[in-house]
N, C-alpha and C positions, 0 to 999 in steps of 0.2 A: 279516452278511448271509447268508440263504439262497437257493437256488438250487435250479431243476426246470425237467427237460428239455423244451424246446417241442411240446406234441405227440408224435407218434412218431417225431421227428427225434431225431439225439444232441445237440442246440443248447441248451450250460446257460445259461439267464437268470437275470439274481435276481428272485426276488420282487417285489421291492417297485423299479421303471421307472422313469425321470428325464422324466417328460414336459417337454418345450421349447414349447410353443404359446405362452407369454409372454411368450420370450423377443424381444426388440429391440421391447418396448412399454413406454414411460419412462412414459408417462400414468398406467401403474400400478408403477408405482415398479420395472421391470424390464428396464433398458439392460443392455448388455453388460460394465458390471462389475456388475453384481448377479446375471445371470448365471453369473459367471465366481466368485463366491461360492459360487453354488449348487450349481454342478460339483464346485466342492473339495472338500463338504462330502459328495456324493453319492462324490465319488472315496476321500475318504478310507474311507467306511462300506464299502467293498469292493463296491458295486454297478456291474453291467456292463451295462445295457440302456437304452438311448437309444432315444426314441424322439420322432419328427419331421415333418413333410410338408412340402411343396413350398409349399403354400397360406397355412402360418403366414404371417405378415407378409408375403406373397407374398414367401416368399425369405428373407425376414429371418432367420427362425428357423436355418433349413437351413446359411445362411452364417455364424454365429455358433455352432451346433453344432460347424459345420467348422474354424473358428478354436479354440475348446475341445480340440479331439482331435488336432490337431495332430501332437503329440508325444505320445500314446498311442494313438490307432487300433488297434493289434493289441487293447489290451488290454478292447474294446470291442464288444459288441453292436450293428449301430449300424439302426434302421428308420427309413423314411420312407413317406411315401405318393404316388400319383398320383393324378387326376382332379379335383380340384376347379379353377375356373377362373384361369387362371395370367395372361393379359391380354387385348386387346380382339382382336373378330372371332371367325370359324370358327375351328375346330381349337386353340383354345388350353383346352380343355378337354375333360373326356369320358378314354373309354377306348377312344379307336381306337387303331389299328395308329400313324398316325401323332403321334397327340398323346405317345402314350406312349414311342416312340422320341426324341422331342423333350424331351422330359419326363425321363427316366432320366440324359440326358447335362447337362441341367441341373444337378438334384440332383448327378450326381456333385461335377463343376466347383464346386459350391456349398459343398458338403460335404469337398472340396479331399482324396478317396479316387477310387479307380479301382473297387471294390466296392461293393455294399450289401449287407447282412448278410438283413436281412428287406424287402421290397419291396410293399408292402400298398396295393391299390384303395383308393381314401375313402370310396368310396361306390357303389351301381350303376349305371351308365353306359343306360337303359333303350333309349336309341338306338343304342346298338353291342351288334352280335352278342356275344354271352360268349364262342362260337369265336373271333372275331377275338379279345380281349383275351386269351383263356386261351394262344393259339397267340405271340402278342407276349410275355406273361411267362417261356413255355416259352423262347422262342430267348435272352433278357436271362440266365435260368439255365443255358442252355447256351452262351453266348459269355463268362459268366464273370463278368458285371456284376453280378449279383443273384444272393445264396446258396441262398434262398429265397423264397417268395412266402405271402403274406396278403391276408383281406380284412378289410373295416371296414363297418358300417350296412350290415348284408346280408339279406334275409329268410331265415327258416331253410330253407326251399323250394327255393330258389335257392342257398342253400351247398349243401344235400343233392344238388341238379339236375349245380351246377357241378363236385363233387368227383367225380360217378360219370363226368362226359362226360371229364373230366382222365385217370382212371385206363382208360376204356374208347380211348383217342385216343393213349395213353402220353404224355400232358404234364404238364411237372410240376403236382403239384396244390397246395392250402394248405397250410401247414401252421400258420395262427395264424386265430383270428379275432379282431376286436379290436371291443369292442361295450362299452355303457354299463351299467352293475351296483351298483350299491348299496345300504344296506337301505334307501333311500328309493325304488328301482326295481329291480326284480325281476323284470320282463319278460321276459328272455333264460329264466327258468325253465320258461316253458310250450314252447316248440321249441327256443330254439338251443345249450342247453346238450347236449340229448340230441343235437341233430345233430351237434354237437362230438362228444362221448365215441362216436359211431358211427362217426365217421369220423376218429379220432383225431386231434384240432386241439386246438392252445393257446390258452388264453382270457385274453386280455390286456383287463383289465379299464381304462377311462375314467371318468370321475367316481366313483370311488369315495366322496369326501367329498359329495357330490351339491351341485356348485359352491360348498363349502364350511359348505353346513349343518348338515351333522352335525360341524363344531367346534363348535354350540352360540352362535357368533356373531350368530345373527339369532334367538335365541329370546325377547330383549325385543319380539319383531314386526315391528320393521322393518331392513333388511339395512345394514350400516355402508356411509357411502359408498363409491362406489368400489370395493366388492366386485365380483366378477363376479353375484353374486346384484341388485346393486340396476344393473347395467347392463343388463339385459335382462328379460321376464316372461317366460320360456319357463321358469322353473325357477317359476312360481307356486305348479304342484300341489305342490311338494316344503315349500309352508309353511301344509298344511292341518292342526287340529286334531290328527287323529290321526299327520302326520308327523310334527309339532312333539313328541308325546306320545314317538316313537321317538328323537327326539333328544336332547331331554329323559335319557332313560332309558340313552342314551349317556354321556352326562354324568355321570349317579350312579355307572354305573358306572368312570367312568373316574377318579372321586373316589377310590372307595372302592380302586380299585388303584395309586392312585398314578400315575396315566397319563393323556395327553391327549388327550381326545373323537377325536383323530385319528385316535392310533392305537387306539385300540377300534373304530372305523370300518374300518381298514383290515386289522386282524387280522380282523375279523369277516371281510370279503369271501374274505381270503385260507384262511379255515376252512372255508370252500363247496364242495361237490363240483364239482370239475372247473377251478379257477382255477389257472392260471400264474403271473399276474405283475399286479399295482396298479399302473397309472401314476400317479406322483406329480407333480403338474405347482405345482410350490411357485413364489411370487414372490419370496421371502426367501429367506436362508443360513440365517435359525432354524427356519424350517418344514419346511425342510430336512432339516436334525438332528434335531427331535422326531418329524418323519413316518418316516424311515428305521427308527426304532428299531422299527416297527411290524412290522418283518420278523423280531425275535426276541420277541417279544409271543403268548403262547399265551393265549387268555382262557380262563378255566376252561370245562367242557362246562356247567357251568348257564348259566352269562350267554350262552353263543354260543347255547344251545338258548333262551333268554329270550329273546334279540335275533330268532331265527328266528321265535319265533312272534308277538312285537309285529311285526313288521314284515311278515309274511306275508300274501300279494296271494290273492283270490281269482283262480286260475288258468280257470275258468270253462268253457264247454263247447268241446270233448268231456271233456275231461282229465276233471275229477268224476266225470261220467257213466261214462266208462270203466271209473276205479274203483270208482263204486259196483256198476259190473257183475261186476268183479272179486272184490269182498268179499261178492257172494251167491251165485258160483259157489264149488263145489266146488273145494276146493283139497288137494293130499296136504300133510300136516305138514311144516313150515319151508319151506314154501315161497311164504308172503307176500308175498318182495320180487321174488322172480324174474319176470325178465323187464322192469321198471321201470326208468327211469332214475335214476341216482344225482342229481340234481336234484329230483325227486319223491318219493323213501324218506325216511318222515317226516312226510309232506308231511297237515296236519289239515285235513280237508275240510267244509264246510258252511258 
């Protein structure tokens, strides 16, 4: 397992995250001894980052993490999240002052620690002030409860907004973002990567497998029961022509090295300018094992620079335009990239 510091925190993660959102769901074949496989399988690989929210199974997740860690907590990374809706009525969601204090002491108890390592929003709360939430994460970091704080489904606007009000107020500010990334979506490439590397945040990446289509799984057409792919169509876009064609090409290459479509999927993300850490949210102990290995998995520079370019989103206006204003100005020699986001160098335009 390898490991890189959160952001411009000293906080080592590994690579490659234990996501829990399936945990204490038997429909898909993941109660808590198949959990409790998966853990081993991640504990033994030498990975340290858990990562969790309140909302999984409302609770379910949180308190079966808690039971896992038991008897290693030190040895543990351990994140969860607030704000999505926790039960009926006002204030059982959101990110007020009050929801949130309610919420923290939850998750601990659940989680059966007196800490939380990383403490990350779900979402943006549009009805509560960001002063109030950012001033409520400040006091949880300074009473001891929460090491640090994060966010999750953020506009890049509003991390850029939120990071300068943090540091101009002296409260603590993020130090992770945690947003959705794979070669099947690529979005985070046009704002939130650069706002990241601007304001030095870690980028804890979510569907990396893109609900499991880049294992190559659903490229007969249709998604095997039971998948997360065939429970819902909000992953539709991810089974058009030209995505199928990226997975596809995932595939061949993960043939031709002996490896599986997973981890070619997941080295890839992890080869991206600016990425921390893959959550790996397995329902198995075997996906388990094969996904982890993805953390000492280099693909060679042609397939990750192949995979970049099949897979490459037109990033659209202004970005193009900028550049192409960029490539008819006057520029002194070697100096092309300057100034550019490391998410953008390289980046084939038209």
């Amino acid at each position: 397992m390898r490991f890189r510091k959160l952001g411009a925190t000293g906080l080592d993660v590994s690579t490659v995250a234990l996501g829990t959102a399936m945990f204490g769901f038997p429909h898909i074949g993941c109660d808590e001894e198949a959990a409790r496989g998966i853990f081993a399988v991640y504990r033994d690989a030498g990975g340290n980052f858990v990562d969790t929210a309140d909302f999984y199974g409302t609770g379910a997740s949180e308190e079966i993490t808690g039971r896992l860690l038991e008897d290693c907590r030190e040895e543990f990374v351990l994140a969860t999240k607030v704000g999505q809706v926790m039960g009926e009525g006002p204030n059982r969601s959101g990110l007020s002052r009050k929801h949130i204090l309610r919420a923290v002491d939850d998750s601990l108890r659940r989680l059966q620690t007196d800490y939380i390592d990383l403490y990350q929003i779900h979402s943006v709360d549009p009805h509560t002030p960001m002063d109030e939430t950012l001033e409520t994460l400040d006091l949880l970091v300074r009473s001891g409860k929460v090491r640090y704080i994060g966010c999750s489904n953020i506009e890049a606007w509003r991390l850029a907004d939120t990071m300068a009000v943090a540091r101009e107020r002296d409260l603590a500010a993020f130090a992770s973002a945690q947003l959705r990334y794979s070669l099947l979506s690529r979005e985070i490439e046009r704002e939130h990567l650069a706002a990241c590397e601007a304001h030095g945040l870690g980028v804890i990446v979510f569907n990396p497998l893109a609900a499991g289509v880049l294992t190559g799984k659903a490229l007969g057409g249709a998604a095997p029961e039971g998948s997360r792919i065939s429970l819902t169509d909000r992953y539709a876009s991810w089974m058009t022509d030209e995505k199928v064609a990226v997975t596809r090409r995932v595939v061949e290459i993960a043939e031709r090295l002996g490896a599986a479509p997973a981890q070619v999927a997941l080295a890839w993300a992890l080869g991206r300018p600016g990425i921390t850490s893959v959550i790996n949210g397995a329902s198995r102990a075997e996906q388990m094992a094969q996904n982890v290995a993805a953390a000492d998995l280099e693909l060679p520079a042609a397939d990750q620079a192949d995979l970049d370019e099949r897979s490459r989103e037109r990033l659209g206006y202004p970005y193009e335009f900028m550049l192409e204003i960029e490539e008819t100005a006057m520029r002194p020699p070697g100096c092309e990239d300057a100034g550019w986001p490391a998410a953008w160098r390289g980046q084939t335009w038209g």
